[in-house]
OpenMM code with the backbone's topology and positions (N, CA, C; nanometers):
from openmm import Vec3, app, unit

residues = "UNK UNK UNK UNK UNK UNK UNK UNK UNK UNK UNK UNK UNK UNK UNK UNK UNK UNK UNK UNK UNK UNK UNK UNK UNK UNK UNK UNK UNK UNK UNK UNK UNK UNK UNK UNK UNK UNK UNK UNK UNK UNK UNK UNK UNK UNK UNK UNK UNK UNK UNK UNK UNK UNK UNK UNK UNK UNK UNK UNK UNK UNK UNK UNK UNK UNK UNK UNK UNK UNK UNK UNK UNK UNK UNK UNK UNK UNK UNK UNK UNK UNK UNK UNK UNK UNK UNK UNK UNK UNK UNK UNK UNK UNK UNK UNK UNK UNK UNK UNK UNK UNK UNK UNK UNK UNK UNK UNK UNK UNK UNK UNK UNK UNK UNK UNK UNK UNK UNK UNK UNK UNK UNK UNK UNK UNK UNK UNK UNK UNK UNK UNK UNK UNK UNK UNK UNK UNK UNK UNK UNK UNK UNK UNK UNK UNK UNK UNK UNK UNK UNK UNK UNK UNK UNK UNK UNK UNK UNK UNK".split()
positions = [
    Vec3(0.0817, -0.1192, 0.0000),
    Vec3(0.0000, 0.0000, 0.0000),
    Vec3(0.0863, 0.1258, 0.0000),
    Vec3(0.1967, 0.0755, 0.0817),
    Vec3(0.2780, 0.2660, 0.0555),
    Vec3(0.3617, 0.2282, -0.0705),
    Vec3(0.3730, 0.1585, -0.1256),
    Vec3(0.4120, 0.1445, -0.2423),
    Vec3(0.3317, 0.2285, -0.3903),
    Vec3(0.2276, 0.1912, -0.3446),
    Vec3(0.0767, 0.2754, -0.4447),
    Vec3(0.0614, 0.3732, -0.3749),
    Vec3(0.1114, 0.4576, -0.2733),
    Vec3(0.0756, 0.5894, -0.2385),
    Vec3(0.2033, 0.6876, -0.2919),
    Vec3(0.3528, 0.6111, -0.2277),
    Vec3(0.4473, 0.6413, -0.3065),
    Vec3(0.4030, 0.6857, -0.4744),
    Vec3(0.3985, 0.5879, -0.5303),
    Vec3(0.3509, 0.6100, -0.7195),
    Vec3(0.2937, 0.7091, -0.7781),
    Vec3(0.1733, 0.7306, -0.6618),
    Vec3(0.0372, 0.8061, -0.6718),
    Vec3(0.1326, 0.9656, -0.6491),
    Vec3(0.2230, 0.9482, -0.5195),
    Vec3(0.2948, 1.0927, -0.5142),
    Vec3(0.3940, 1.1660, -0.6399),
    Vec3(0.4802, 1.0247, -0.6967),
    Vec3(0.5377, 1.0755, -0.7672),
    Vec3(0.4555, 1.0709, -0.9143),
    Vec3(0.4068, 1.0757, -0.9343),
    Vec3(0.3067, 1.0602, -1.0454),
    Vec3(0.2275, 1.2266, -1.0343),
    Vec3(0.1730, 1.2266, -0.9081),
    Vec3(0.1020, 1.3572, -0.9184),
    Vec3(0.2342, 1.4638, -0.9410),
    Vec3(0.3433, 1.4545, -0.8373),
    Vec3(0.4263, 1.5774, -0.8911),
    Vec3(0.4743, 1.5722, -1.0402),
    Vec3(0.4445, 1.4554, -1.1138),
    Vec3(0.5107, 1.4771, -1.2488),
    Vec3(0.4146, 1.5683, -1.2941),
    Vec3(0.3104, 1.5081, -1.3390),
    Vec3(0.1471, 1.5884, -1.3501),
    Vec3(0.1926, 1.7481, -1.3174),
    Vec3(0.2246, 1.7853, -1.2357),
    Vec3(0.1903, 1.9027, -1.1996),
    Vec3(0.2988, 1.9860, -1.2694),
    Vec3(0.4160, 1.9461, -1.2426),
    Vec3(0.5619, 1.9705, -1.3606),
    Vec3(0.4887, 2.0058, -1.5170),
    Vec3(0.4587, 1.9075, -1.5511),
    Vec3(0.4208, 1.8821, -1.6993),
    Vec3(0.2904, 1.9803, -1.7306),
    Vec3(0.1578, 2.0098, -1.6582),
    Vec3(0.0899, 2.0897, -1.6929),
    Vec3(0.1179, 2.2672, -1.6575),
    Vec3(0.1887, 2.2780, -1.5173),
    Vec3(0.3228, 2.4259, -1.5628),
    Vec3(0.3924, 2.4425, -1.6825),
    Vec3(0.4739, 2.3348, -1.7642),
    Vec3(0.5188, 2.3129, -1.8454),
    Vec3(0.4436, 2.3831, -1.9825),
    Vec3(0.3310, 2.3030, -1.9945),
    Vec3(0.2801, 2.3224, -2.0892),
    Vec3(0.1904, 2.4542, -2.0961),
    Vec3(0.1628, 2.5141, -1.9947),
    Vec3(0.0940, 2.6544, -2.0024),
    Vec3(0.2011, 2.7409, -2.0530),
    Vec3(0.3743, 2.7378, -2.0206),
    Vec3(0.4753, 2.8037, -2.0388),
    Vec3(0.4576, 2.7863, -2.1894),
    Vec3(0.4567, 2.6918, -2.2359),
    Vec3(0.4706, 2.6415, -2.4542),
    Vec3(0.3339, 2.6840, -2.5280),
    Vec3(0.2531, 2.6882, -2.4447),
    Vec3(0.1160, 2.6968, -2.5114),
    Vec3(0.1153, 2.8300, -2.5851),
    Vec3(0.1764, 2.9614, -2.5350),
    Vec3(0.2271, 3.0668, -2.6170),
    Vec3(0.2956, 3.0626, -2.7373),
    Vec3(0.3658, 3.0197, -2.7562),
    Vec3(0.5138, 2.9861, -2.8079),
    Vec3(0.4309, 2.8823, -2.9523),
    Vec3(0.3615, 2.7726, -2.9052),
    Vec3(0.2750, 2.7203, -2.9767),
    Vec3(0.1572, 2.8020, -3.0695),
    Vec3(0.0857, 2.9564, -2.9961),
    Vec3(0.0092, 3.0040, -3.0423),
    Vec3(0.0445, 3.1002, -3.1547),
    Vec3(0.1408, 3.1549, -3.1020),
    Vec3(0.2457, 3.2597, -3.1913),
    Vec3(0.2658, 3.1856, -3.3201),
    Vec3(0.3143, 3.1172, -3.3196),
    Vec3(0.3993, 2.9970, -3.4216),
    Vec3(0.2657, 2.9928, -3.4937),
    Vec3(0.1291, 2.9913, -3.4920),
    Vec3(0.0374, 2.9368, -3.5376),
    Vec3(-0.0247, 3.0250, -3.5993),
    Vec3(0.0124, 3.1836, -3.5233),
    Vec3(-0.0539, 3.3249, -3.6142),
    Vec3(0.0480, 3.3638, -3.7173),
    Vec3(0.1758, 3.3690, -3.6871),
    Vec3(0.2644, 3.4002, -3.8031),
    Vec3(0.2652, 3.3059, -3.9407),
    Vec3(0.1663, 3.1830, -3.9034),
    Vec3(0.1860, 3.1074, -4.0578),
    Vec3(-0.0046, 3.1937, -4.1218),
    Vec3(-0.0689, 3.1788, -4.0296),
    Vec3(-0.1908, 3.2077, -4.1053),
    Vec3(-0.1912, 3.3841, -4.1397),
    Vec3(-0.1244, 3.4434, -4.0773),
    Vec3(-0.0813, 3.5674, -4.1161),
    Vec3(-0.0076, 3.5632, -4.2495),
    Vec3(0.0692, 3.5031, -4.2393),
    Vec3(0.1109, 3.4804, -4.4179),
    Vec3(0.0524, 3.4122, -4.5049),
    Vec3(-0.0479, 3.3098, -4.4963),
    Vec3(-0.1485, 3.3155, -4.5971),
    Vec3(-0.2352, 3.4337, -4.6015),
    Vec3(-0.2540, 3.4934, -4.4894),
    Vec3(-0.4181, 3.6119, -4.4888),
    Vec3(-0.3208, 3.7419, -4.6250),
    Vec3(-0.1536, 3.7167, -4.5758),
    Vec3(-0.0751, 3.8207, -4.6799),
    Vec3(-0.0871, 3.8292, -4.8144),
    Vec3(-0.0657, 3.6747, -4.8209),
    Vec3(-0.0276, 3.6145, -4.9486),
    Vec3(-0.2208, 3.6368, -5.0228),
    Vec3(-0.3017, 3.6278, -4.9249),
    Vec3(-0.4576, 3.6452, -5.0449),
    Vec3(-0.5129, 3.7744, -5.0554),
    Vec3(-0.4202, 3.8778, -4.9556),
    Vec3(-0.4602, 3.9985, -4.9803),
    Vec3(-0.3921, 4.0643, -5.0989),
    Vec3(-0.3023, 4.0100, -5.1140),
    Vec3(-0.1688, 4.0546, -5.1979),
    Vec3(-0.2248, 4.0475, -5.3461),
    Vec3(-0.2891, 3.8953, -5.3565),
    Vec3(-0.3283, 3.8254, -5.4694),
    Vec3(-0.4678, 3.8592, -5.4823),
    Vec3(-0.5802, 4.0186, -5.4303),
    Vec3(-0.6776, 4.0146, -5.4126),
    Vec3(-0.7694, 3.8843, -5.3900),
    Vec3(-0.7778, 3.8576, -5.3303),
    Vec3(-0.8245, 3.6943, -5.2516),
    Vec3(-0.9589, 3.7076, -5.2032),
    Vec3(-1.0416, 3.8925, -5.1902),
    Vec3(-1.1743, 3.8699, -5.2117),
    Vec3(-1.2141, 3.9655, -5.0762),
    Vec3(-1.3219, 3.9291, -4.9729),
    Vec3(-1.3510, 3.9984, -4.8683),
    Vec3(-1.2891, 3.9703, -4.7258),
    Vec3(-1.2540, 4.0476, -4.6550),
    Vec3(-1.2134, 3.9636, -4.5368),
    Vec3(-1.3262, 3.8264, -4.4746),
    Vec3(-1.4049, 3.8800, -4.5082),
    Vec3(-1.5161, 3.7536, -4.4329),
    Vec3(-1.4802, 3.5817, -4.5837),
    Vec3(-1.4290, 3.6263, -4.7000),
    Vec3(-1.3818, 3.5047, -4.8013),
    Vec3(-1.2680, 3.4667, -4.7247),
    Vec3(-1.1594, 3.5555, -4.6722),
    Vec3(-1.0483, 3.4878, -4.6326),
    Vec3(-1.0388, 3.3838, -4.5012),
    Vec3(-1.1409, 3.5068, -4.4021),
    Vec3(-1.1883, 3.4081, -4.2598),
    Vec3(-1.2252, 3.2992, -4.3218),
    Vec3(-1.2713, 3.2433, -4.4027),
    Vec3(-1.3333, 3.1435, -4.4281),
    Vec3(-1.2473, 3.0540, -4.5130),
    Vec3(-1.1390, 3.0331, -4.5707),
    Vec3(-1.0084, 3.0022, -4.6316),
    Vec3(-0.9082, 2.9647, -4.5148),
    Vec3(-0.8887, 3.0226, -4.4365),
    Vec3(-0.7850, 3.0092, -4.3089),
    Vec3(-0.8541, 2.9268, -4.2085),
    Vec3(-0.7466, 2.8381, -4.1524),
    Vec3(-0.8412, 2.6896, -4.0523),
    Vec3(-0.7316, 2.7122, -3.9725),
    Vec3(-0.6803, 2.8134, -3.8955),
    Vec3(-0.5823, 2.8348, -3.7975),
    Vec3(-0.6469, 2.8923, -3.6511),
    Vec3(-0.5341, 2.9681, -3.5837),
    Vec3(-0.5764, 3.0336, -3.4972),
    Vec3(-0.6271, 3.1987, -3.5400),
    Vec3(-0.5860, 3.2624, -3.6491),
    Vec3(-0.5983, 3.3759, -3.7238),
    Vec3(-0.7579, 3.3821, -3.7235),
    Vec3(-0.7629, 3.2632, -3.7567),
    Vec3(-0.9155, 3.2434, -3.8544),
    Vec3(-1.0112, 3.2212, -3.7631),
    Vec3(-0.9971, 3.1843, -3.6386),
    Vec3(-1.0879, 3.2111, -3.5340),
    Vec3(-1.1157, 3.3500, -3.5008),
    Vec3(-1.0241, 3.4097, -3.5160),
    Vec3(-0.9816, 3.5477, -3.4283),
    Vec3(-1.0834, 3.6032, -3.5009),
    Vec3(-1.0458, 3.5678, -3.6444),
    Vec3(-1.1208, 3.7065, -3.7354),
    Vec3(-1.2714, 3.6459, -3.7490),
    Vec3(-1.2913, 3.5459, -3.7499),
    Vec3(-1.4707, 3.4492, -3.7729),
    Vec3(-1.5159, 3.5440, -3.6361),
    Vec3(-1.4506, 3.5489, -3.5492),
    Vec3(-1.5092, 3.5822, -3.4135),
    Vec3(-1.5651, 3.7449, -3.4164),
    Vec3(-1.4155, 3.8138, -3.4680),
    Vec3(-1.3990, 3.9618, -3.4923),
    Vec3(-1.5357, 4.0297, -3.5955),
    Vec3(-1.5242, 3.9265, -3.7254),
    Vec3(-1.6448, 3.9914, -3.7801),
    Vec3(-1.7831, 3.9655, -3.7459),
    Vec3(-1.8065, 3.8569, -3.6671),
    Vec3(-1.8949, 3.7921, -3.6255),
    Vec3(-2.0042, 3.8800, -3.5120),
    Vec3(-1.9194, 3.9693, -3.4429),
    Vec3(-1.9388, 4.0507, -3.3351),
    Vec3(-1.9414, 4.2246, -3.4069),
    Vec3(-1.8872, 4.2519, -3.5290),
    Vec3(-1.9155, 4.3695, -3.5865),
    Vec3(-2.0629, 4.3394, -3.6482),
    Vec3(-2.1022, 4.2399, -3.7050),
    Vec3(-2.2542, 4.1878, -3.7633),
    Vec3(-2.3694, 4.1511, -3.6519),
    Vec3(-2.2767, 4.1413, -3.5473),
    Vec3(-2.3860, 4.1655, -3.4465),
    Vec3(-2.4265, 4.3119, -3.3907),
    Vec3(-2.3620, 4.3760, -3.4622),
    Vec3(-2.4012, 4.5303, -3.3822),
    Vec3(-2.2756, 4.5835, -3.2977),
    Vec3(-2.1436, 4.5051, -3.2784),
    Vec3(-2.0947, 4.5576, -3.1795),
    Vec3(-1.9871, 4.6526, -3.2315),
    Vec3(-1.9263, 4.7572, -3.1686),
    Vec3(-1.8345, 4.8831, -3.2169),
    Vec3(-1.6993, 4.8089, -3.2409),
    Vec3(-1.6492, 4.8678, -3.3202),
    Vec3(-1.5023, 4.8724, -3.4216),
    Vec3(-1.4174, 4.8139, -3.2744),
    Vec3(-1.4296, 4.8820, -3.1949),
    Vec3(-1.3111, 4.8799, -3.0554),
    Vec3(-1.3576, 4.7633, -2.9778),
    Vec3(-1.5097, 4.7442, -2.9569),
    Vec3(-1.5389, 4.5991, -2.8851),
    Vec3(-1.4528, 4.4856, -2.9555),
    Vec3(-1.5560, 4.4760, -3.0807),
    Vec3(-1.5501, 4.3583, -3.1450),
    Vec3(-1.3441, 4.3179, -3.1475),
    Vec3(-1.2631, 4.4316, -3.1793),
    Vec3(-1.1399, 4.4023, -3.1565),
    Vec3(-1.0630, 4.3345, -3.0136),
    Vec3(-1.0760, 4.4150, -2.9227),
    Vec3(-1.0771, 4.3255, -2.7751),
    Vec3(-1.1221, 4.2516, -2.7645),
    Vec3(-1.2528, 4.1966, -2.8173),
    Vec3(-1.2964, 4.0663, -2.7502),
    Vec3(-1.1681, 3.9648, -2.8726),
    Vec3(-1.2157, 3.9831, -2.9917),
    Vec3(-1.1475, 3.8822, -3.0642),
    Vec3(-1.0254, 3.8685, -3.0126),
    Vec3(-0.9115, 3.9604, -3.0205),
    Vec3(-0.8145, 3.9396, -2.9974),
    Vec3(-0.8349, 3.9038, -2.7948),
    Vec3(-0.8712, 3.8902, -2.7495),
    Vec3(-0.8618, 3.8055, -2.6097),
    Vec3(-0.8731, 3.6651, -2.5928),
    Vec3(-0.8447, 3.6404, -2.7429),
    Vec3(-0.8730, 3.4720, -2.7809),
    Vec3(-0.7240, 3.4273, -2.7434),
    Vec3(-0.6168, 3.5320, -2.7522),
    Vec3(-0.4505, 3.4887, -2.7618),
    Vec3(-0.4357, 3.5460, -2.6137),
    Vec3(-0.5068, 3.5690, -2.5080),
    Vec3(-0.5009, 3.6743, -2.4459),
    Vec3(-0.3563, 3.6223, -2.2994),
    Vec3(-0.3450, 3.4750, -2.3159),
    Vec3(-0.1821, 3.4208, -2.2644),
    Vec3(-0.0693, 3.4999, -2.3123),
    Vec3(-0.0994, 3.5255, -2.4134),
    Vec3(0.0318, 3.6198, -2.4747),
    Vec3(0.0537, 3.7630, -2.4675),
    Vec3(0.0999, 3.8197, -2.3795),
    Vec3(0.0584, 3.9565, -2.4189),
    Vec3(0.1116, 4.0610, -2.5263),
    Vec3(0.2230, 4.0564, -2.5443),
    Vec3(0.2984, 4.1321, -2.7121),
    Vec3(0.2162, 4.0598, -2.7874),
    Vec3(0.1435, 3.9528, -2.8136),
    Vec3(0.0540, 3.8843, -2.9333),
    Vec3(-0.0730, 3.9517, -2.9018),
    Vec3(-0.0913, 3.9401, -2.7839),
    Vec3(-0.2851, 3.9996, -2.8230),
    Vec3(-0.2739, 4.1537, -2.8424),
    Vec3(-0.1676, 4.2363, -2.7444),
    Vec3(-0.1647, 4.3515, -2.7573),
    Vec3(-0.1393, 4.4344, -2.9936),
    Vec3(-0.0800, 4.2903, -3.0363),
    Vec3(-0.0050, 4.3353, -3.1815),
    Vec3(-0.1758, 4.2829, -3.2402),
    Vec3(-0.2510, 4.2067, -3.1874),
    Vec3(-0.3680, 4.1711, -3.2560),
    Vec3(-0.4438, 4.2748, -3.2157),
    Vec3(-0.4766, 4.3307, -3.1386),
    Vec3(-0.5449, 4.4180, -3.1165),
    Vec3(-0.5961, 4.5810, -3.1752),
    Vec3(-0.4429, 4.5951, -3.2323),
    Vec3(-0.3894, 4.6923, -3.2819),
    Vec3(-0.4324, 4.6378, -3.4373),
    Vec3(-0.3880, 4.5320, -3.4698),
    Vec3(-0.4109, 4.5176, -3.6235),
    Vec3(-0.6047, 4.5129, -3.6438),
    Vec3(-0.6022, 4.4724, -3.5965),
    Vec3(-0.7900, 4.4481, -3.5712),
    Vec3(-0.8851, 4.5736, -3.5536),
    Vec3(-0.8311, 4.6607, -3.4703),
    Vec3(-0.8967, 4.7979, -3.4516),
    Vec3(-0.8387, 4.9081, -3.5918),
    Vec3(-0.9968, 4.8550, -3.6390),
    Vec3(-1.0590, 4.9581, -3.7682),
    Vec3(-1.0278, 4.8465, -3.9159),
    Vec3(-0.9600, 4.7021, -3.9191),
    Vec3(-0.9859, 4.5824, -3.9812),
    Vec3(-1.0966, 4.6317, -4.0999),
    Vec3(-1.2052, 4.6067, -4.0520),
    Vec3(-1.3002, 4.6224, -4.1877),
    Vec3(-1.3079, 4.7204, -4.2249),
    Vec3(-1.2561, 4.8461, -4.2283),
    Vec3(-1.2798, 5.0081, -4.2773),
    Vec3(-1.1343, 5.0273, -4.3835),
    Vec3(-1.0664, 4.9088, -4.3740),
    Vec3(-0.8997, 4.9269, -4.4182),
    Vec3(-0.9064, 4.9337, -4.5519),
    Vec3(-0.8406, 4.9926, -4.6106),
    Vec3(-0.7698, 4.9791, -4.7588),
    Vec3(-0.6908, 4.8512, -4.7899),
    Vec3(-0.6877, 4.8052, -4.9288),
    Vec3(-0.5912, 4.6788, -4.9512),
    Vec3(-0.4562, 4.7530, -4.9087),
    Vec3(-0.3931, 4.8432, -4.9343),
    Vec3(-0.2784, 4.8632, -4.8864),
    Vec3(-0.2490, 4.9389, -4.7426),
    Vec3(-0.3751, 4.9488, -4.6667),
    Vec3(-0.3485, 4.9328, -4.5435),
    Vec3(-0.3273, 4.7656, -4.4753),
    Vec3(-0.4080, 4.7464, -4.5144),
    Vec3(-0.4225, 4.6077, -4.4982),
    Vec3(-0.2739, 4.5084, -4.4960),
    Vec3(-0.2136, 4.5553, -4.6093),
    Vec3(-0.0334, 4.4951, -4.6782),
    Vec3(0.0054, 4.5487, -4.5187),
    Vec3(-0.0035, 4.7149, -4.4935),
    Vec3(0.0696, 4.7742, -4.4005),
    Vec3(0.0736, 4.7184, -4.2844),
    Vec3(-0.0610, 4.6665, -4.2174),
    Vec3(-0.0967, 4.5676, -4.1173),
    Vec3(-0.0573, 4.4615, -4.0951),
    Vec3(-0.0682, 4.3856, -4.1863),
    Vec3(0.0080, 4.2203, -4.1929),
    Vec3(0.1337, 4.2724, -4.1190),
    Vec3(0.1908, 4.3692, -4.2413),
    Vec3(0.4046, 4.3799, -4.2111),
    Vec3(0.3702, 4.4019, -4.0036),
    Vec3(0.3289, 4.4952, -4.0181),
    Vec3(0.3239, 4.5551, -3.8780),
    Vec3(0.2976, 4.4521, -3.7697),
    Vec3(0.2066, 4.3888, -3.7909),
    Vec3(0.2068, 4.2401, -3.6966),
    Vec3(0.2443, 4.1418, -3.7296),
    Vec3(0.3313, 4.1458, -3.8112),
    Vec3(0.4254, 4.0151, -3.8667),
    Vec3(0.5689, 4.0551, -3.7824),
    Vec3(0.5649, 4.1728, -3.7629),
    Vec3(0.7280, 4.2347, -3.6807),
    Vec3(0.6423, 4.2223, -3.5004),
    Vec3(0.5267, 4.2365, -3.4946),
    Vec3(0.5167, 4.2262, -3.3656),
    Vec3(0.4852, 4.1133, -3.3035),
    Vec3(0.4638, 3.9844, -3.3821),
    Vec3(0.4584, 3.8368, -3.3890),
    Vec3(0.5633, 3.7797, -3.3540),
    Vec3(0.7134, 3.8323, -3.4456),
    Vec3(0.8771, 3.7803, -3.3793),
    Vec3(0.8985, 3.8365, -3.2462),
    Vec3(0.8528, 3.9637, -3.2584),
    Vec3(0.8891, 4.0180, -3.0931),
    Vec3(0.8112, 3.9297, -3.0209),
    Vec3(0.7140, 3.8492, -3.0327),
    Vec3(0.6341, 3.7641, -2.9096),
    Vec3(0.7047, 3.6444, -2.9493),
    Vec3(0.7381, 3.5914, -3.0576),
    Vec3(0.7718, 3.4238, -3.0395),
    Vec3(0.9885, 3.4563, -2.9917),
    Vec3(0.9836, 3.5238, -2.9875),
    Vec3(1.1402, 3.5711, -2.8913),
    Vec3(1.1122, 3.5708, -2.7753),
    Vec3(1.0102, 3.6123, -2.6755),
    Vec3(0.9498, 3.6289, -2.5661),
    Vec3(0.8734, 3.5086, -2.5496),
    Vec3(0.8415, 3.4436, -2.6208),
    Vec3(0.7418, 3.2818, -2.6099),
    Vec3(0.8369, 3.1585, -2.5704),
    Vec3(0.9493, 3.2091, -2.6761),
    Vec3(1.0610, 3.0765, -2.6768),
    Vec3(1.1309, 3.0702, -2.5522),
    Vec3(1.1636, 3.2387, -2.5084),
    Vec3(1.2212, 3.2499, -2.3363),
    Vec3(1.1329, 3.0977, -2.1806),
    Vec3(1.0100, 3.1533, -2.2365),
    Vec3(0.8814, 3.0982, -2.1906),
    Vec3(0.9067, 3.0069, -2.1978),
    Vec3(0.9041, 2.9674, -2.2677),
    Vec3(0.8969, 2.7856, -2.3426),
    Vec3(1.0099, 2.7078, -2.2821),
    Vec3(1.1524, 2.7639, -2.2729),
    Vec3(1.2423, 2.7670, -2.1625),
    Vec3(1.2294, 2.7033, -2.0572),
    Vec3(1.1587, 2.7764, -1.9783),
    Vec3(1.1160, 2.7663, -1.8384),
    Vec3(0.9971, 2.6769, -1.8421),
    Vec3(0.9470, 2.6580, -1.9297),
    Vec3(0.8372, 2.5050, -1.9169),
    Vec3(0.9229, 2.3722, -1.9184),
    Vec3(0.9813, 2.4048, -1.9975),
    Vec3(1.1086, 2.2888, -1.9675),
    Vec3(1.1659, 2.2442, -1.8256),
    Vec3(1.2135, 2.3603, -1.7848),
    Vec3(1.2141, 2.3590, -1.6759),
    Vec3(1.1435, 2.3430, -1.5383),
    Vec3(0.9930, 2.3339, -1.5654),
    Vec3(0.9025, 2.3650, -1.4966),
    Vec3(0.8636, 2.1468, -1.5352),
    Vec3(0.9216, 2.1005, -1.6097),
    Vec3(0.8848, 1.9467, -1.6853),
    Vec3(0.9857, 1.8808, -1.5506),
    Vec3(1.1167, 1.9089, -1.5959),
    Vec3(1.1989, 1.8596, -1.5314),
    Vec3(1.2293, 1.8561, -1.3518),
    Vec3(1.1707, 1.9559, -1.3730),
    Vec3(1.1543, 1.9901, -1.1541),
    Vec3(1.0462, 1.8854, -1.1255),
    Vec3(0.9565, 1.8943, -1.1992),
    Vec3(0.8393, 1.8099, -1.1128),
    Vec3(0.8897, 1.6576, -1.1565),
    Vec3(0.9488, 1.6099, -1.2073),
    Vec3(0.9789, 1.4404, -1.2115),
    Vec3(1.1060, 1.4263, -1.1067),
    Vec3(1.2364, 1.5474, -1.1143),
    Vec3(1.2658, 1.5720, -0.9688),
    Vec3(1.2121, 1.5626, -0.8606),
    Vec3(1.1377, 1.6644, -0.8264),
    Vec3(1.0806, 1.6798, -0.7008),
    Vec3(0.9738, 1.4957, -0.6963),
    Vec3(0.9396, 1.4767, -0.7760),
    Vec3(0.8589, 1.3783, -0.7664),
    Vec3(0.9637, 1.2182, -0.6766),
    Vec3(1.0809, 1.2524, -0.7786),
    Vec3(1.1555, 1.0888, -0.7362),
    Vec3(1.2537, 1.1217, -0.5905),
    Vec3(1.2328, 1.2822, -0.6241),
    Vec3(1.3378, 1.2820, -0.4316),
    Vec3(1.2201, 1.2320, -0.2878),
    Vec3(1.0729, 1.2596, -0.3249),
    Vec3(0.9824, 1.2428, -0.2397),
    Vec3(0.9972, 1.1003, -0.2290),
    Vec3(0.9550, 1.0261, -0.3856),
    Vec3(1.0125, 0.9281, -0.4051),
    Vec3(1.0946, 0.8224, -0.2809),
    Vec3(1.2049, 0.8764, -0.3157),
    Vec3(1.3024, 0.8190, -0.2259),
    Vec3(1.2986, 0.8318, -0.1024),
    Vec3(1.2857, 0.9356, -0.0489),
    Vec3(1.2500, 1.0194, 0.0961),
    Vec3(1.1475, 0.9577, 0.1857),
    Vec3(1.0507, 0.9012, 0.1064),
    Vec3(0.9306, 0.8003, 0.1603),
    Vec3(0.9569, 0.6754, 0.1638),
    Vec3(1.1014, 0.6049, 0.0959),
    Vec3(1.0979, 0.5001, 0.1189),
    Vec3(1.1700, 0.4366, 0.2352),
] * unit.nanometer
topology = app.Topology()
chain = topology.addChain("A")
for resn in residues:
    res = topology.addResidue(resn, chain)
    for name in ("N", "CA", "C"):
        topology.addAtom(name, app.Element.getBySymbol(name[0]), res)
C-alpha cells in the first residue's frame, strides 16, 4: 500500500511539472500558429483573394478564429473597438501577441488593400517580438517538466 501511495505521489508531482510546463509552450505554440496564417491572410490579400469575411473562411488556424469571431461581433451590432478586444482576447496568454492583434484588428473592416499589406508587415514584426518572448517561456516550461519528475523521485526516495 505505501508502495501505491508512493507512485500516486510521484506521479502527481510529475502531472503538476508537466501541466506548468505546458501553459509556459502553449504561447510559443500560439504565436507559431498566427505568423503562418498571417502569411497566408498576406499572401490572399496581396493576390486580391476577395472579402475579409472570403479569407476568414479560407484560413483553418488560430488567425481564422480570431477574425470568424472579430467579424462575427461587428454583424452583431458591436463597435469597431469591442468587437477588436474581444477577438483578440482569444490569444489573451500572450501579451505582445494579443496587444499586436489588437492593434491590427482595430478599424480591420474600414482598411484599404494597402493598409491592410501595411498591417500584416506591422504584426508580422510584432509576432517575432512575441515568439522571442514565447521561446524564453517555453524555456522555463522545460524547466518547470523537469523539476516536477525531480521533485517527484526525491519524495520518491525520501518516503521510502
Amino acid at each position: 500500500m505505501k508502495t501505491v501511495g508512493i507512485a500516486l505521489l510521484f506521479g502527481l508531482c510529475c502531472m503538476i511539472g508537466f501541466r506548468l510546463g505546458a501553459r509556459k509552450t502553449a504561447c510559443l505554440k500560439t504565436v507559431r500558429s498566427l505568423q503562418s496564417d498571417l502569411q497566408l491572410f498576406s499572401e490572399w490579400i496581396k493576390a486580391d483573394g476577395g472579402t475579409l469575411t472570403e479569407i476568414a473562411a479560407k484560413l483553418n488556424g488560430t488567425l481564422a478564429g480570431i477574425l470568424q469571431t472579430y467579424l462575427d461581433l461587428l454583424a452583431a451590432g458591436k463597435g469597431e473597438a469591442d468587437a477588436a478586444e474581444t477577438a483578440s482576447g482569444l490569444c489573451s496568454g500572450c501579451g505582445t501577441a494579443h496587444a499586436g492583434l489588437k492593434l491590427f484588428l482595430n478599424g480591420l473592416s474600414a482598411a484599404s488593400r494597402s493598409d491592410l499589406i501595411r498591417r500584416t508587415q506591422t504584426l508580422t514584426s510584432t509576432l517575432e517580438r512575441a515568439e522571442t518572448e514565447a521561446e524564453s517561456e517555453a524555456g522555463q516550461g522545460r524547466v518547470f517538466r523537469i523539476a516536477g519528475v525531480l521533485i517527484g523521485a526525491a519524495l520518491a526516495i525520501l518516503l521510502l
